[in-house]
ZAPA-727222 format. One record per residue: residue number from 1; y, z, x of N, C-alpha, C in turn. Coordinates in nm, 4 decimals, padded with zeros to 6 digits. Layout:
BEGIN
<r NUM,<Y,Z,X>,<Y,Z,X>,<Y,Z,X>> ...
***
This chain:
BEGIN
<r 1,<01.2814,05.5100,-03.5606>,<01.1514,05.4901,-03.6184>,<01.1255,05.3421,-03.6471>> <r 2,<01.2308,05.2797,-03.7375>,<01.2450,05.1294,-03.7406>,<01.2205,05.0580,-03.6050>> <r 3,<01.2341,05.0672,-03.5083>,<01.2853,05.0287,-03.3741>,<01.1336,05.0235,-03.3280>> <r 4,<01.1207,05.1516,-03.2981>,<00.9484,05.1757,-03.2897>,<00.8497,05.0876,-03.3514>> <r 5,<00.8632,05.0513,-03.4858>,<00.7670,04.9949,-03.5592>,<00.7610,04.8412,-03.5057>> <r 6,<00.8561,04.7607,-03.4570>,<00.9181,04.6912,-03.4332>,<00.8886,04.6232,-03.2598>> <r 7,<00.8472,04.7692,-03.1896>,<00.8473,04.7185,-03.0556>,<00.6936,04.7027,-03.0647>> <r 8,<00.6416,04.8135,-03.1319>,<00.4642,04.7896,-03.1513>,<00.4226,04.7081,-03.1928>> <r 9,<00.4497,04.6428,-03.2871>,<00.4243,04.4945,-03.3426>,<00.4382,04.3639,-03.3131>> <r 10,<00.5508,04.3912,-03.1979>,<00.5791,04.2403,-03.1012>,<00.4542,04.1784,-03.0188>> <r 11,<00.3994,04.2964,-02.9319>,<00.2823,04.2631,-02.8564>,<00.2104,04.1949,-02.9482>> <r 12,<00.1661,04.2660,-03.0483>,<00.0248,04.1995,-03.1724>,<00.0251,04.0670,-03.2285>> <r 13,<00.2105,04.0749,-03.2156>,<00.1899,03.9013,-03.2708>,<00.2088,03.8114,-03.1514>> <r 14,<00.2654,03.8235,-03.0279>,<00.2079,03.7597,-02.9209>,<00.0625,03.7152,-02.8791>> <r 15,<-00.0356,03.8438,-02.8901>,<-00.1453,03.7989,-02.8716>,<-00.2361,03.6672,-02.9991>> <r 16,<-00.1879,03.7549,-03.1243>,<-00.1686,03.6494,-03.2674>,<-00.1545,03.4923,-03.2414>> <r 17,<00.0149,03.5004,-03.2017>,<00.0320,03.3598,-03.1433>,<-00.0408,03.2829,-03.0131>> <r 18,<-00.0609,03.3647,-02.9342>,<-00.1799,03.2982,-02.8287>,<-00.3172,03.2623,-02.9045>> <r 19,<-00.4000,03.3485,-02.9753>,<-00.4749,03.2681,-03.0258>,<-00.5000,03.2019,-03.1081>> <r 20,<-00.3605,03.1628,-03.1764>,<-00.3791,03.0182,-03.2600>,<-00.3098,02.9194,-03.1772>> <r 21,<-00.2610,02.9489,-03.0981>,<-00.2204,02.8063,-02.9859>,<-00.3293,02.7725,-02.9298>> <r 22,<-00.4197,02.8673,-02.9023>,<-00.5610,02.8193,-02.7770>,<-00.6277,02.7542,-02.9196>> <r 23,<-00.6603,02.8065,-03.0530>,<-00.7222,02.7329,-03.1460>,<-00.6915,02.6136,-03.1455>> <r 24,<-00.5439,02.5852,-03.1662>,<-00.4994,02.4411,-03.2324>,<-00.5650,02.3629,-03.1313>> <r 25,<-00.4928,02.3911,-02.9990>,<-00.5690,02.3122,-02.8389>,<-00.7190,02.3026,-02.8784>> <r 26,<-00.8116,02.3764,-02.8784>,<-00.9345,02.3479,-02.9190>,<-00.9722,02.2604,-03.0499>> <r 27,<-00.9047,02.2790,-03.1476>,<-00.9476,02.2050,-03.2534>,<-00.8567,02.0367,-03.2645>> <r 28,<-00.7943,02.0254,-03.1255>,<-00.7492,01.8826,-03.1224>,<-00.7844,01.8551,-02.9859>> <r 29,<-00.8908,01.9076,-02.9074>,<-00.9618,01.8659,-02.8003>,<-00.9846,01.7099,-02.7632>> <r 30,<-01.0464,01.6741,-02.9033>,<-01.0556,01.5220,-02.8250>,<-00.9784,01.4477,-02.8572>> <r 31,<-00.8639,01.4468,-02.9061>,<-00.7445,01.3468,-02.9362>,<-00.6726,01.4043,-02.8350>> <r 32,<-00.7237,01.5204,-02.7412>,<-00.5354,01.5349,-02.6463>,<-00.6654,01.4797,-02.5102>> <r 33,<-00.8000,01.4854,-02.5099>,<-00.8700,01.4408,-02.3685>,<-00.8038,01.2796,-02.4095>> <r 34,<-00.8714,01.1949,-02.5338>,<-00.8226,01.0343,-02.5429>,<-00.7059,01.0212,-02.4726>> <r 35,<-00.5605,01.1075,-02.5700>,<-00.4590,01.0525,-02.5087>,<-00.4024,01.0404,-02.3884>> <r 36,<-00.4489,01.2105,-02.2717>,<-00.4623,01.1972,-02.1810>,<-00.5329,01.0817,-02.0851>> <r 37,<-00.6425,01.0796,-02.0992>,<-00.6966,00.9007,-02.0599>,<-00.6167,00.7561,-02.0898>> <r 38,<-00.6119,00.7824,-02.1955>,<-00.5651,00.6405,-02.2031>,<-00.3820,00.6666,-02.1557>> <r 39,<-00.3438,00.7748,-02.1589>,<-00.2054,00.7273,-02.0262>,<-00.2079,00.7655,-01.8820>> <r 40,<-00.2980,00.7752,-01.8592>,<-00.3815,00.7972,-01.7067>,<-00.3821,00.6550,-01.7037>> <r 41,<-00.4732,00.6127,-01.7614>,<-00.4885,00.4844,-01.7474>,<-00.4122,00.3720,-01.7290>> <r 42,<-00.3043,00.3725,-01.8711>,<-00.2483,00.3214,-01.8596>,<-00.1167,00.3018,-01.7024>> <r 43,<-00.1311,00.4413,-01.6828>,<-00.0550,00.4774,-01.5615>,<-00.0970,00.3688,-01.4291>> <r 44,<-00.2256,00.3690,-01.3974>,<-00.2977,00.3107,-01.3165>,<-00.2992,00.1275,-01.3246>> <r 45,<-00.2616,00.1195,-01.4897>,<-00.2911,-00.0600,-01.4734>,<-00.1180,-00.0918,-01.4476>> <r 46,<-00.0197,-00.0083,-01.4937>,<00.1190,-00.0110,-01.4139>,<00.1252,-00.0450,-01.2648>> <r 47,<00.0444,00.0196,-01.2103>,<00.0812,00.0247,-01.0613>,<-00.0093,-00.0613,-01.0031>> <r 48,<-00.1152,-00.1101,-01.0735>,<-00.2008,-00.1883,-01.0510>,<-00.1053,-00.3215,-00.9935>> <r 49,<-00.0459,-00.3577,-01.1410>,<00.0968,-00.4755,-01.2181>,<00.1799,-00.4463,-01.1152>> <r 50,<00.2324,-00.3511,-01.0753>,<00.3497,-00.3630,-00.9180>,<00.3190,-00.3653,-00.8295>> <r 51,<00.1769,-00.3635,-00.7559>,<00.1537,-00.3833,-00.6417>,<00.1066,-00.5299,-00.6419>> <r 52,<00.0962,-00.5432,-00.7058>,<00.0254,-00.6900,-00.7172>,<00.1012,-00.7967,-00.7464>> <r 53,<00.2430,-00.7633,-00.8029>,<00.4178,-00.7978,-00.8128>,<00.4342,-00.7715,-00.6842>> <r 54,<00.4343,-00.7080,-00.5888>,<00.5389,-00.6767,-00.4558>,<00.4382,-00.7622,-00.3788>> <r 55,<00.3201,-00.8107,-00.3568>,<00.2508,-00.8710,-00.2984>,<00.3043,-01.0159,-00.3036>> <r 56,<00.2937,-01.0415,-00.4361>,<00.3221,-01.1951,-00.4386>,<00.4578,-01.2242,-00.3584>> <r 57,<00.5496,-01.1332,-00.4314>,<00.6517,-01.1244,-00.3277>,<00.6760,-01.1665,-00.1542>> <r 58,<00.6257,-01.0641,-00.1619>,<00.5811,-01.0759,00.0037>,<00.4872,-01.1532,00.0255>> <r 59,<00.4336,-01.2914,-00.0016>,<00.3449,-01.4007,00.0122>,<00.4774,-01.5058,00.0076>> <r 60,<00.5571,-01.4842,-00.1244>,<00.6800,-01.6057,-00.1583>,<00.7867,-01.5593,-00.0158>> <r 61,<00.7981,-01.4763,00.0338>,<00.9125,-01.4363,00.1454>,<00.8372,-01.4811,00.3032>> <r 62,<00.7609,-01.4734,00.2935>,<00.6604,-01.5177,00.4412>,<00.6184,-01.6800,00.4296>> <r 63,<00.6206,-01.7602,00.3406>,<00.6052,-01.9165,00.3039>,<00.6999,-01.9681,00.4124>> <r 64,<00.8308,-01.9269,00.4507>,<00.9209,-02.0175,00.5486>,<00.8447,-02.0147,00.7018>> <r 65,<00.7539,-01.8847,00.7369>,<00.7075,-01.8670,00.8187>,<00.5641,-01.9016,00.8629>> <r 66,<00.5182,-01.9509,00.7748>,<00.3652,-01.9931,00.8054>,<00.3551,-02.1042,00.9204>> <r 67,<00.4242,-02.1940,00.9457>,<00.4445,-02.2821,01.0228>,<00.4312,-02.2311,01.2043>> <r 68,<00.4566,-02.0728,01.2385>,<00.4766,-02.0607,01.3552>,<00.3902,-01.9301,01.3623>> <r 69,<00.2327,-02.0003,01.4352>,<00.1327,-01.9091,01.4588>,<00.1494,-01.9007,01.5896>> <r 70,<00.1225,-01.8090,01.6377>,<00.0706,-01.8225,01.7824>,<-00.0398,-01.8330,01.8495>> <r 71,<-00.0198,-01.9151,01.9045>,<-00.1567,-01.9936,02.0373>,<-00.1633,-02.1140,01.9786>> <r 72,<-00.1032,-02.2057,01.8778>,<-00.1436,-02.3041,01.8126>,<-00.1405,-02.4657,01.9484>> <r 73,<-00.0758,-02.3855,02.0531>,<-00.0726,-02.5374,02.1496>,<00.0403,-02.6150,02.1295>> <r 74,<00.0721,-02.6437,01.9881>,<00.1979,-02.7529,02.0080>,<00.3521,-02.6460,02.0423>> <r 75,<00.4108,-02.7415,02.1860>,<00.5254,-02.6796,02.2035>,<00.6431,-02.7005,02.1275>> <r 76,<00.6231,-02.8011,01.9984>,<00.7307,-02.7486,01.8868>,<00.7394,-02.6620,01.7940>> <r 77,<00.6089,-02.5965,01.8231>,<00.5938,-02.5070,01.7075>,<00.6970,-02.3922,01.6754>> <r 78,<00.7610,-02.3590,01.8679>,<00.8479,-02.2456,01.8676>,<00.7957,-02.1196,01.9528>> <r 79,<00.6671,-02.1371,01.9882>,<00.6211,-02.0503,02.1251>,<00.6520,-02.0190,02.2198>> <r 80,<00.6770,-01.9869,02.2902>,<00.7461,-01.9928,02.4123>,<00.6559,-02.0194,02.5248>> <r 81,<00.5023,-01.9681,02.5304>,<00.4024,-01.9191,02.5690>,<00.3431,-02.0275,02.5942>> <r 82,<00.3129,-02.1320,02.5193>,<00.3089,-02.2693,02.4979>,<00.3574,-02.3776,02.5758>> <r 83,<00.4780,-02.3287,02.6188>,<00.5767,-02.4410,02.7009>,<00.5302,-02.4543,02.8483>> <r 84,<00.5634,-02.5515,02.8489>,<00.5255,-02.5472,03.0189>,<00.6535,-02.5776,03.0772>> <r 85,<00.7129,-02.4830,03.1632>,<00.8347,-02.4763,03.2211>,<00.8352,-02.5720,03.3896>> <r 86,<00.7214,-02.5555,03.4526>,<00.6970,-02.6486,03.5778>,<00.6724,-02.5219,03.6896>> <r 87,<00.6778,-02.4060,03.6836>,<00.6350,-02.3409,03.7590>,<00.5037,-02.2814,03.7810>> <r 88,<00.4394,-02.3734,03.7362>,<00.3159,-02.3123,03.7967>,<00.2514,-02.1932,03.8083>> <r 89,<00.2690,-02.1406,03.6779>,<00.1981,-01.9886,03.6583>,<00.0885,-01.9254,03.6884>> <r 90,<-00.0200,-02.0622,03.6345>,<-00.2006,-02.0610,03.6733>,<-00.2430,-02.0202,03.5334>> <r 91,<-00.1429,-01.9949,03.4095>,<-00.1880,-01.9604,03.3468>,<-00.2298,-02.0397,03.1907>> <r 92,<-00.1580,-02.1789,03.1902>,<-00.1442,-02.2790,03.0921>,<-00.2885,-02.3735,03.1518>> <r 93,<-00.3012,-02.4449,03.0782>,<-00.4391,-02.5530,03.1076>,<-00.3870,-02.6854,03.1830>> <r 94,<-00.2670,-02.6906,03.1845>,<-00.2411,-02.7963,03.3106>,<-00.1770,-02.7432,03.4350>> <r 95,<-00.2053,-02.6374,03.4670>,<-00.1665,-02.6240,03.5993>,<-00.2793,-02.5437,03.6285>> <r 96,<-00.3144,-02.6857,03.6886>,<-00.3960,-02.6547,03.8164>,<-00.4101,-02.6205,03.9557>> <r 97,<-00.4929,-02.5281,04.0344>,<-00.4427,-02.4972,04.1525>,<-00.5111,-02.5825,04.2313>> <r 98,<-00.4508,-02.6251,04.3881>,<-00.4429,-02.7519,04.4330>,<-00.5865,-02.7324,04.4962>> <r 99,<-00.6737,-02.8404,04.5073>,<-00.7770,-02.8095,04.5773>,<-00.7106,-02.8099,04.7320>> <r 100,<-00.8543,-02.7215,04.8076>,<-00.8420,-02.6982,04.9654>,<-00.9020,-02.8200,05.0038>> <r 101,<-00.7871,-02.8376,05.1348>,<-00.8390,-02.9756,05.2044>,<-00.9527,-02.8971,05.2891>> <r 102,<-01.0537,-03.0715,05.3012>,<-01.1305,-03.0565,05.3498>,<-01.0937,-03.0218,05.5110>> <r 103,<-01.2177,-02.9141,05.5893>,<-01.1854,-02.8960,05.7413>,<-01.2524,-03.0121,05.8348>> <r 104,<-01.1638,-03.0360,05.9429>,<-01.2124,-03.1381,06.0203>,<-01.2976,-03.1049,06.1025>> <r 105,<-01.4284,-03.2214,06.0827>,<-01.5760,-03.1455,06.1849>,<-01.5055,-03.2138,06.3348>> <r 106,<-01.5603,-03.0781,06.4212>,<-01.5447,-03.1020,06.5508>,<-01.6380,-03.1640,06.6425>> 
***
């Protein structure tokens, strides 16, 4: 009988306890939306702060390399493309292809 009284009453205060948990949640609505925002937020100006850290980074690690663009023309730059080896590719601005001799009038 004890046992009984006992199993019937568990449900009642479950539902009991559900609706003073959904109360409390409601009656601290806008202090849990604020805090939610403002560590959203805060979340966002974090990653804001490390991408903008790994950037500089990678600006300070690429500085040894600025020096070697390609197409810049000078063959010290490190081009290869640039060089003029003497074979006559047709494809650099000093090699030129030979003009045709003139034909002899008959």
């Amino acid at each position: 009988m004890k046992l009984e009284a006992v199993s019937d009453a568990i449900p009642g205060l479950f539902d009991e306890a559900e609706e003073n948990y959904l109360q409390a949640i409601d009656d601290n609505a806008d202090v849990l939306k604020e805090t939610y925002q403002r560590t959203l937020n805060d979340g966002f100006k974090g990653m804001a702060y490390f991408v903008f850290a790994c950037s500089l980074v990678g600006l300070v690690l690429l500085i040894p390399y600025k020096d070697r663009r390609r197409g810049s023309g000078d063959p010290e730059d490190g081009d290869p493309e640039d060089e003029s080896d003497g074979a006559g590719d047709g494809d650099a601005a000093g090699d030129a292809l030979p003009e045709p001799e003139p034909e002899a009038a008959a």
